[in-house]
C-alpha positions as CSV (number, residue, x, y, z in Angstrom):
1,X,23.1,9.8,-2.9
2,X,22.4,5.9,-3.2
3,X,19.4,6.4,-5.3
4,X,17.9,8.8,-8.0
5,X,14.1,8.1,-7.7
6,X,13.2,6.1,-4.7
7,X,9.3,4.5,-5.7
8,X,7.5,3.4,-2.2
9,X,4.3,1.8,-2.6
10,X,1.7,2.8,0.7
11,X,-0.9,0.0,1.9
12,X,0.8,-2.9,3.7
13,X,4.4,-1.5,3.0
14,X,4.5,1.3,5.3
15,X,0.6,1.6,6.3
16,X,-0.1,-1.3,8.7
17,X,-3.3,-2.5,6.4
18,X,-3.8,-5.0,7.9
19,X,-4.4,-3.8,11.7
20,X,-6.2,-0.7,10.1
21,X,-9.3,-3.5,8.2
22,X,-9.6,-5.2,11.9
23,X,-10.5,-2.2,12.7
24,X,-13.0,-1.5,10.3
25,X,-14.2,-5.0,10.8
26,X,-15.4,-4.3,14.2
27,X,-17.4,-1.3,13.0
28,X,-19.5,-2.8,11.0
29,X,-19.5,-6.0,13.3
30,X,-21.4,-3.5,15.5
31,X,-23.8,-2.1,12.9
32,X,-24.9,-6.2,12.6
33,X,-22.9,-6.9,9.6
34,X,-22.2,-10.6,9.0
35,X,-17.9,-11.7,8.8
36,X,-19.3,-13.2,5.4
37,X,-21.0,-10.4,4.2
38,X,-18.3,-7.9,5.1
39,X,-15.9,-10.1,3.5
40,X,-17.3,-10.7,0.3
41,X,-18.4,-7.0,0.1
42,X,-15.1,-5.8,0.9
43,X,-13.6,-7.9,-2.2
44,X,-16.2,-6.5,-4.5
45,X,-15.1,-3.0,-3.3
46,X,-11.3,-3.7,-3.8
47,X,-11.5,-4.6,-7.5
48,X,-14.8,-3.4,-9.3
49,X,-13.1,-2.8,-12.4
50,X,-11.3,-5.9,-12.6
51,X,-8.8,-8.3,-10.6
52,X,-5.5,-5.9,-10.8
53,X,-7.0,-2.6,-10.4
54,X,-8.1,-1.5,-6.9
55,X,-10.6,0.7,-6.1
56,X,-11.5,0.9,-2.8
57,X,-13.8,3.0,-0.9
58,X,-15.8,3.4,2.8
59,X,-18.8,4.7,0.9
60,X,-18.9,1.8,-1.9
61,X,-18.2,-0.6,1.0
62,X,-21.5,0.5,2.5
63,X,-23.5,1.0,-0.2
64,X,-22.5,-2.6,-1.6
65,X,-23.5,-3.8,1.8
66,X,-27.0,-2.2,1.5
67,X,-27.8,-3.8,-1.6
68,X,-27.7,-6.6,1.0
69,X,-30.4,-5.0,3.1
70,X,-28.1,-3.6,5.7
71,X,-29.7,-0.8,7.4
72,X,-26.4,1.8,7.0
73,X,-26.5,5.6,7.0
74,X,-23.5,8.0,6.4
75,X,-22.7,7.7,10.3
76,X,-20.6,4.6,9.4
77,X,-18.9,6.6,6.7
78,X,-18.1,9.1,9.5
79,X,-17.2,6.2,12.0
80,X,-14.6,4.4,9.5
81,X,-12.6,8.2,8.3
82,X,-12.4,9.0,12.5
83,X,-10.4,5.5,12.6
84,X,-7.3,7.5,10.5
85,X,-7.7,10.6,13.3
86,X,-7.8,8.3,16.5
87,X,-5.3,5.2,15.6
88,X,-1.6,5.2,14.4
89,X,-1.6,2.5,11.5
90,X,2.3,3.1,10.5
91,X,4.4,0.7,11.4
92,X,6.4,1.4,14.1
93,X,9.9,1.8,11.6
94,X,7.9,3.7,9.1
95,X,9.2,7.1,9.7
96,X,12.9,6.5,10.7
97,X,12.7,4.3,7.7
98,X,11.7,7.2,5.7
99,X,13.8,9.4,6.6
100,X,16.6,7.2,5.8
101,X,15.6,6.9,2.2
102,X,15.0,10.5,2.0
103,X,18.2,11.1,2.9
104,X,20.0,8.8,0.4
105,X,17.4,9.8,-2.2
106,X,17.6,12.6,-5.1
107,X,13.8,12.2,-5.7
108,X,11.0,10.0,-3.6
109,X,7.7,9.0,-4.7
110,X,5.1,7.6,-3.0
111,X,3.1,5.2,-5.5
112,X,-0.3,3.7,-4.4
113,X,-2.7,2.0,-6.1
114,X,-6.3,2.1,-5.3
115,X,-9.5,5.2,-5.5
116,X,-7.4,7.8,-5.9
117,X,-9.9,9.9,-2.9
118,X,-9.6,7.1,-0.2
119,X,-6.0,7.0,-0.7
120,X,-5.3,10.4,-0.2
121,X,-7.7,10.6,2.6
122,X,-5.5,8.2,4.5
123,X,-1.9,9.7,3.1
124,X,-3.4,13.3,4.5
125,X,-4.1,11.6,7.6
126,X,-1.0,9.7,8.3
127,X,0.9,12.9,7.5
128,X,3.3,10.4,5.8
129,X,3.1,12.6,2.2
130,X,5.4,15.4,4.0
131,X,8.3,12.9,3.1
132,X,7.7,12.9,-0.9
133,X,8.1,15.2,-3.5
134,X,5.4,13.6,-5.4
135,X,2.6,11.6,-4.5
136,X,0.7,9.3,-7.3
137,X,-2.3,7.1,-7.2
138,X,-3.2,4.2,-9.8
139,X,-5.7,2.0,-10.0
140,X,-2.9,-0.3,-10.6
141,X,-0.3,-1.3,-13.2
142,X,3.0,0.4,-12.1
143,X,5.1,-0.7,-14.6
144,X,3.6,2.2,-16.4
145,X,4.0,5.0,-14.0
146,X,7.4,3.4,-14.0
147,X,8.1,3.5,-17.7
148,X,8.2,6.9,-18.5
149,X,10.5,7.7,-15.4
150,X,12.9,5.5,-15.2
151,X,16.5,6.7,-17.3
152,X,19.3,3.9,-18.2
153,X,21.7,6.0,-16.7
154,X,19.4,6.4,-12.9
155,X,19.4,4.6,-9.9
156,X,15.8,3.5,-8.9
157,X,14.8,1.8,-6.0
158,X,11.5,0.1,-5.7
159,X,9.4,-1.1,-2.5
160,X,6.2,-3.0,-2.2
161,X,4.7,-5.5,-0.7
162,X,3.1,-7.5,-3.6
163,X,5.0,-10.1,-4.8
164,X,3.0,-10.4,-8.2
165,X,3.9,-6.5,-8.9
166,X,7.2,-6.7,-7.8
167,X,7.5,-9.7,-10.7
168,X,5.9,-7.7,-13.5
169,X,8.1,-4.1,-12.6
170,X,11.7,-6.7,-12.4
171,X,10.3,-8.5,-15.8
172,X,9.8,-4.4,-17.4
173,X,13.0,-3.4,-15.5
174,X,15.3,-5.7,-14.2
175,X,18.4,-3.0,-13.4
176,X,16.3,-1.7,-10.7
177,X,16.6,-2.2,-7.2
178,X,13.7,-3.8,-6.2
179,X,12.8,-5.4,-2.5
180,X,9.3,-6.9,-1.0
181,X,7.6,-6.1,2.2
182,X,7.2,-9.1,3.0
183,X,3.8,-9.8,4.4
184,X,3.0,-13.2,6.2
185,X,-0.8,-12.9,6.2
186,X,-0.7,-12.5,2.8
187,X,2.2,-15.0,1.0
188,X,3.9,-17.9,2.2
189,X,8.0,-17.8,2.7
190,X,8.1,-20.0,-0.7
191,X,6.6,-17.4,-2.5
192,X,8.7,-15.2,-1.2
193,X,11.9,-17.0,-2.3
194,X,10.3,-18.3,-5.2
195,X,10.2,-14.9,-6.9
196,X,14.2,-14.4,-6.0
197,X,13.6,-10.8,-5.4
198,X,14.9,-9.9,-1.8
199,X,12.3,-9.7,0.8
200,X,11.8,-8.5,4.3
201,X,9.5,-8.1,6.9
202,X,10.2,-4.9,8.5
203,X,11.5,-2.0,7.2
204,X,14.4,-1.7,9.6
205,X,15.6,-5.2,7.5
206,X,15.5,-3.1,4.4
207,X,16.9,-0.3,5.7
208,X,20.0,-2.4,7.0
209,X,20.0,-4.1,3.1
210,X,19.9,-0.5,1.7
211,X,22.9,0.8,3.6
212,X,25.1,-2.5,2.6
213,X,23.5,-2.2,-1.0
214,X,25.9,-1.3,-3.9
């Protein structure tokens, strides 16, 4: 076993986030919801508590855009859950990748932050919670799931795809492994190497850095 725990964050790291909001987008585009509007209301969903804890939901979405005098009933609700039945948002590595790590790990957990009743919602859906023996939600700071697991004598590994997390859990505990998911849409290739924490875009990459890892 290369690994004792194995830590894999969800949204953009092995749940293709970003083709799953498109898709959202164009529901409420068809209900007459403004770009701006859904844009702005989608922020104030993400972080209500404040700017590094996430707490997403359809419903608050919605409800957030009625206090804008959108005429929305539950049937958009309805419409934005069937998205996780009809569509595969994974990328296309993420279950060979998966397996892999489950493979070469003692112990996996999968680590998300956000409303603890969405996530599930779309881990249940995806399936994708078959490959853990534990699955945790936060609203957000890590490093203190982290700290209570992580032994000076374990190997930990540690994916995600935000480089400011992935900063703060190497600053708490820098003998971990720790790689970013590199995400295009959201950082630029000089943040990337500017937090000198190895990066990738696909999993397959960090599978291929995993088996050379020592």
């Amino acid at each position: 076993m290369k690994f004792d725990y194995s830590f894999v964050d969800f949204d953009k790291t092995i749940f293709d986030c970003d083709k799953f909001e498109k898709d959202m987008w164009a529901i409420f585009e068809r209900h007459g919801v403004g770009l701006e509007d859904y844009s702005a209301t989608y922020k104030k969903s993400l972080n209500t508590v404040s700017s590094d804890l996430f707490d997403y939901s359809f419903l608050e979405h919605v409800d957030f855009l009625k206090e804008l005098d959108y005429d929305l009933d539950d049937s958009v609700v309805a419409e934005l859950v069937s998205l996780l039945d009809k569509n595969n948002y994974l990328f296309p590595d993420t279950e060979e990748f998966l397996q892999f790590l489950r493979e070469n790990t003692k112990t996996m957990i999968l680590l998300t932050a956000g409303d603890e009743d969405f996530q599930k919602t779309k881990i249940e859906k995806t399936k994708l919670g078959q490959w853990f023996d534990d699955v945790q939600v936060v609203l957000g700071h890590k490093e203190d799931f982290l700290a209570d697991r992580i032994k000076p004598d374990n190997s930990i590994f540690f994916v995600n795809d935000s480089i400011r997390e992935n900063l703060i859990v190497k600053e708490s505990f820098p003998e971990i492994l720790i790689i970013t998911k590199f995400n295009p849409l959201r950082y630029t290739l000089e943040d990337a190497k500017n937090s000198h924490i190895p990066f990738f875009e696909t999993l397959t990459e960090i599978k291929k850095y995993i088996k050379e890892y020592e």
